[in-house]
N, C-alpha and C positions, 0 to 999 in steps of 0.2 A: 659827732661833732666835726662839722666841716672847716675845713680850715684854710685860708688861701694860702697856696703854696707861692707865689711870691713874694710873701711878707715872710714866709720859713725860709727860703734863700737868703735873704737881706740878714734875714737877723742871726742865721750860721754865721753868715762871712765876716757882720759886725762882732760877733764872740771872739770870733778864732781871731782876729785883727785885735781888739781892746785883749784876749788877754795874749799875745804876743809883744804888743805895746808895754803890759808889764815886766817882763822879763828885763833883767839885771845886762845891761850888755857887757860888762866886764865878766860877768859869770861865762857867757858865753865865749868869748876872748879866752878865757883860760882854759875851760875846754877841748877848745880849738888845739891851743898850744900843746894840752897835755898827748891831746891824739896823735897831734903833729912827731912829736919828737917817741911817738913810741914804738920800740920794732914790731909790734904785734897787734891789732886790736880784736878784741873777745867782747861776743856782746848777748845779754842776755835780759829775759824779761817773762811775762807771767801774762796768759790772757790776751787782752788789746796792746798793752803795755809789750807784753812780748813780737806782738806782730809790729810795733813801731820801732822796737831794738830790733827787728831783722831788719827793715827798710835800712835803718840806721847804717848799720854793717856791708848791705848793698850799696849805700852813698858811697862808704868809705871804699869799698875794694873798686870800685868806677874810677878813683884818681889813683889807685896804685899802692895802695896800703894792704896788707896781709892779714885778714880779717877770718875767724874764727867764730861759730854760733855754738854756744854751751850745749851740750849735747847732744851734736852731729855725732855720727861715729869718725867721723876724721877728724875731730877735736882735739888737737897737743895738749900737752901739761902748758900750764902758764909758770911763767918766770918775770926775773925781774927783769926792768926794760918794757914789760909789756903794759896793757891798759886794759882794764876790763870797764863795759860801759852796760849801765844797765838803767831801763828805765820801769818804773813804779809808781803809780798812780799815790799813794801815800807815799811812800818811800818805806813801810812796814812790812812788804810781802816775804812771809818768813824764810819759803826757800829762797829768796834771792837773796836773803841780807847771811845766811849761812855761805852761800856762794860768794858774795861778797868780800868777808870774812876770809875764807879760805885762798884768795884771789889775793888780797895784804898777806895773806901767811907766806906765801910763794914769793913775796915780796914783790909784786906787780901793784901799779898803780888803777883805782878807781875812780869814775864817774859816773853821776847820777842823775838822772834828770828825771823830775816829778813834779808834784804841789807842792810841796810843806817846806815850809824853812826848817823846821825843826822834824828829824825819824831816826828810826834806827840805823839805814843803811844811810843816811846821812852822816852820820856821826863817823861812819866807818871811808864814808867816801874824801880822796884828793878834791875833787872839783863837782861841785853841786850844780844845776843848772834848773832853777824853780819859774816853774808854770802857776803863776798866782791862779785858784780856783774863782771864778766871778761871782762877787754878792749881789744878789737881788732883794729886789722887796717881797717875791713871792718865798727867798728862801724862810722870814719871818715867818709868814702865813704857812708854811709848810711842818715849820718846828714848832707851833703853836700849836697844831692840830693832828700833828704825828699821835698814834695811838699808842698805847700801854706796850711795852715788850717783856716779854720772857724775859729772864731775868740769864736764864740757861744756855741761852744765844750770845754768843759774843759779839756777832752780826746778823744782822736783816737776812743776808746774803741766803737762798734757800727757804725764804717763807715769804711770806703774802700780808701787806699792811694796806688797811682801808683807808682813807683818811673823806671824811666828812668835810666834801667840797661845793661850792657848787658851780653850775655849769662856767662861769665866767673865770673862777677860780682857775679851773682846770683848762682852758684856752690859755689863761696868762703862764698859767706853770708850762705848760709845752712850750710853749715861748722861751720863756726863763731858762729852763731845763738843760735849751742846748749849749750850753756849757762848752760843748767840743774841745776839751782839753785834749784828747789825743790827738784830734786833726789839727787842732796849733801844736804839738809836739811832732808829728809827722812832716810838717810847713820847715819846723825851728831845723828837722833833720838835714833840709836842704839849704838852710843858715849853716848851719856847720860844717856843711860839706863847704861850702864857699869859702868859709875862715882858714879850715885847714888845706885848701887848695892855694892860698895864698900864706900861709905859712911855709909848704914844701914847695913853692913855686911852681907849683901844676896850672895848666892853664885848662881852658874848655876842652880843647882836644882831645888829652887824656881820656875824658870821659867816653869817648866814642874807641879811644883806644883800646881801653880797658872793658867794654863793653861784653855781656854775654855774648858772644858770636855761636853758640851750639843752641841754635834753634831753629 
């Protein structure tokens, strides 16, 4: 199935754009804030979600913040004062909502940024920062014709589902599909970097300041 790849560009840019468009901008404001005022920030994540909390962490130490990645070996104990930021596609992922957890034990504050209004490491989190997932119409056609599961699986995650499509079907779900929640979570990174550079009064220059320069 051939597919035009200009109509796959258009309709990324339209996802990543409509669901950024959803996002709570007070949620982000508070974020900001929380990062703003904290001596430390520690940021951690699982999968793609982890490769968007490194980025995250690199935004942040570019204006001049003291940024820490959960198991580096140069990783300090966290305390209070500090922030731990972690992002999660559900907001479920069990080691991080353990890390989480243990990040409030220490008495450090939490931020989250995911899909769900409602998770566990939500529940645990200061400041949430939700990436609405986008509804489609192919997502109906898709949960109509999902096959039987194991009952043994608690996830798809690791097996293989067929689903009785057909060709026009399956053009429109690729379409649908890109969803790109992470690459609007990657975008929102450079949203916050912005909020919290004007919270500390950092300007653009900074960024060139604070720059890797060993390369």
């Amino acid at each position: 199935m051939n597919m035009d790849t200009k109509q796959i560009l258009i309709q990324a840019g339209n996802h990543v754009a409509e669901a950024l468009a959803k996002v709570d901008p007070a949620q982000v404001d508070a974020m900001a804030k929380g990062i703003a005022k904290a001596k430390r920030v520690f940021v951690s994540g699982w999968g793609r979600a982890g490769n968007v909390a490194g980025i995250l962490g690199m935004d942040m130490s570019q204006i001049g913040k003291v940024v820490f990645r959960v198991g580096d070996n140069n990783t300090p104990s966290i305390h209070e004062g500090d922030i731990l930021l972690v992002v999660s596609g559900s907001g479920n992922t069990k080691t991080i909502s353990i890390i989480a957890q243990e990040a409030k034990d220490f008495g450090a504050e939490v931020g989250l940024i995911s899909t769900s209004e409602q998770s566990i490491i939500g529940e645990i989190a200061d400041y949430n920062v939700v990436i609405p997932r986008i509804e489609t119409p192919m997502n109906k056609i898709m949960a109509a014709k999902r096959p039987a599961r194991d009952p043994k699986f608690k996830s798809t995650a690791g097996t293989r589902e067929t689903y009785d499509l057909t060709p026009e079907e399956r053009e429109a779900i690729t379409l649908d599909q890109l969803e790109l929640t992470y690459q609007a979570a990657f975008v929102l990174n450079e949203i916050l970097q912005h909020k919290v550079m004007e919270e500390i009064g950092e300007t653009f220059e900074a960024i060139h300041y604070y720059h890797n320069s060993l390369e």
